[in-house]
N, C-alpha and C positions, 0 to 999 in steps of 0.2 A: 652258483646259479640262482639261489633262493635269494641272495642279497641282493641281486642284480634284477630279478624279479618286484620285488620291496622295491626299489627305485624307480624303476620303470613305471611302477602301479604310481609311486606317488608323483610322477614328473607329468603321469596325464592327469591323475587327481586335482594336482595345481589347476594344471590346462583348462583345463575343465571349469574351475571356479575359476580365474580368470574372464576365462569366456563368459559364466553366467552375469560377470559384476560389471562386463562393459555398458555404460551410460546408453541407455536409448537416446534418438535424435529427439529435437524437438516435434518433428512431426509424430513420429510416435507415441510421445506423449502427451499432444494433443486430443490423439485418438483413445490412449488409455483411460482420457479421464471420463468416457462413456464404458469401460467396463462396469461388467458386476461385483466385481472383489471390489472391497472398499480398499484394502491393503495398494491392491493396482493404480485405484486414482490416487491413494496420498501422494503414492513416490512417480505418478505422472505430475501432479501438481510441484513436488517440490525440485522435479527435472527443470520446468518450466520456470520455474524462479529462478534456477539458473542460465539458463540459454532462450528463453522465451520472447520476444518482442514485443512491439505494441499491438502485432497483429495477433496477439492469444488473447489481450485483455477480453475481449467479449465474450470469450467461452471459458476463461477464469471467473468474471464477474457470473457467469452462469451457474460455476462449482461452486459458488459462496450461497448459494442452495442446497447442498447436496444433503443426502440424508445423515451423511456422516460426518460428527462433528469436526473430527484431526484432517478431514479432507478440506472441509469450509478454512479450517484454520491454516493448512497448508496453500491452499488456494489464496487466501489473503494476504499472507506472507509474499506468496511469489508476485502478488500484484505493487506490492511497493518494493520488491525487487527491481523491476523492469522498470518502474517510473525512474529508480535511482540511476537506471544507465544513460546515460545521454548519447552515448555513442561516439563521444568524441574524448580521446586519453586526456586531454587538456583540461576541459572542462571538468572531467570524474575525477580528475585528482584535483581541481578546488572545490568538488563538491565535497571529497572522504575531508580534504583541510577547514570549509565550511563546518560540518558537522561536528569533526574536531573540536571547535571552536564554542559552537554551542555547548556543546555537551561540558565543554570547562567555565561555563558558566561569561567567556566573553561575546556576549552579544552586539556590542556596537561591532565588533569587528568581525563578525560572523556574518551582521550586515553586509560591511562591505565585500564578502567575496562574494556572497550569491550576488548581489548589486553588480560584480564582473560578471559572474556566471550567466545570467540575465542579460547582459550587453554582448557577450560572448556568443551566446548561444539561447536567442528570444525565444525558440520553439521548444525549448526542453521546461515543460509544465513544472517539473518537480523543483526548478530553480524558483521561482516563482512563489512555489509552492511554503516550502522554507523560508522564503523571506517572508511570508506572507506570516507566518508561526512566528518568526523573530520579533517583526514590526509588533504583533499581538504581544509579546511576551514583555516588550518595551512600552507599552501605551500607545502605541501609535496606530489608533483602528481603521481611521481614515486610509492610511496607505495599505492594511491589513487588509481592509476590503480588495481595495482597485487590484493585488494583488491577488487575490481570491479572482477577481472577474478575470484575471491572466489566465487564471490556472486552468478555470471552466473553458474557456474558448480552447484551448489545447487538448484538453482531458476532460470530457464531460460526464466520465465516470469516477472521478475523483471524489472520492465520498469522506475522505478526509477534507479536504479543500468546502464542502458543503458540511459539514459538522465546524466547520471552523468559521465559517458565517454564521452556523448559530450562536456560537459563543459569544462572538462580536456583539450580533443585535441584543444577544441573553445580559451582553454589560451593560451595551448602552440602553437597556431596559425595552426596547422593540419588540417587546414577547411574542407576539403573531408574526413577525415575521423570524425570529427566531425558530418558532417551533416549525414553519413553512419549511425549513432549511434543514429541521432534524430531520424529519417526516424524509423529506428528499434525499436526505442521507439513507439514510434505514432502508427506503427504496430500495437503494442501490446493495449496501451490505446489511441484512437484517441481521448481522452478527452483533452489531455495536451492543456490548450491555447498559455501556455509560451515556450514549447518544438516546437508548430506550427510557433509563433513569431521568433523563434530562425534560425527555417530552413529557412523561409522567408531572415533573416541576415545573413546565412550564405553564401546561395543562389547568394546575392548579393555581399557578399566579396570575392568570386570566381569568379564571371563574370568581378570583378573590376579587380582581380590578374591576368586574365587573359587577359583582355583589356591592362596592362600594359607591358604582356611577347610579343604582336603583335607587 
């Protein structure tokens, strides 16, 4: 009887943790991310990276406020999650073969698949997005930009895509408009350290250009 008892106690035991570790919907973890447990919005934020669409960006983009760091950074996280889905199987598997591809260091031909990607599927910001990274990574700023202006018309929270116009103008030496572009980043994610460093740089190589036109 006492064995059987043991068994019983651990067959609900399980039960039980089962039950506690079922995933919340998206909806509710759009709500969690207004609790007071900081703990509650991390693991709303990082629900949301998983299952979340384009319609949380704006109350993601709200949590890259939040008082607590690992939630800012979770929230972050889940927002280039969802930029990454496209929603169409087609497309998200030349996107993961895209990335692929960067990451091994072939960018001409990383090119060409977001360059399908893009023709495939015009309204998916983050194809755009990529190219727009590539083009930069290859010299080619002119298309790097026009690229950039894709991504803004789609996603005008893209604070990646606007830190990536700064760099552009930070090459081709456009300082003031560079820093216009970090500022507008930061805006958007005041998380950036390296986007903060930047202004700081640029800050100072205008006060220089301009000590030199006195």
């Amino acid at each position: 009887m006492r064995v059987l008892l043991v068994a019983l106690a651990s067959t609900l035991w399980l039960a039980g943790t089962a039950a506690q570790s079922q995933p919340i919907s998206r909806e509710q973890a759009a709500q969690s991310l207004s609790q007071a447990d900081a703990q509650a919005r991390r693991e709303a934020a990082g629900r949301l990276g998983e299952v979340g669409t384009t319609a949380d960006v704006p109350l993601l983009v709200e949590t890259l406020r939040d008082p607590d760091a690992d939630t800012r950074d979770q929230a972050e996280q889940a927002l280039w999650r969802i930029w990454a889905r496209s929603g169409d199987p087609e497309t998200d598997r030349l996107y993961q073969a895209g990335i692929e591809q960067m990451n091994a260091g072939d960018l001409q031909q990383s090119i060409i698949t977001f360059t399908r990607i893009v023709e495939l599927k015009p309204d998916f910001a983050e194809g755009w997005n990529k190219r727009a990274t590539l083009y930069f990574l290859v010299g080619d700023l002119r298309k790097s930009l026009a690229d950039c202006d894709e991504v803004m018309k789609r996603n005008p929270y893209h604070f990646g895509a606007l830190s990536g116009y700064a760099l552009i103008y930070a090459r081709l030496e456009y300082y003031d408009r560079a820093l216009e572009y970090s500022r507008r980043a930061l805006a958007v994610n005041p998380n950036m350290t390296g986007v903060r460093q930047n202004i700081e740089l640029l800050e100072r190589l205008l006060e220089e250009r301009r000590a030199r036109t006195i």
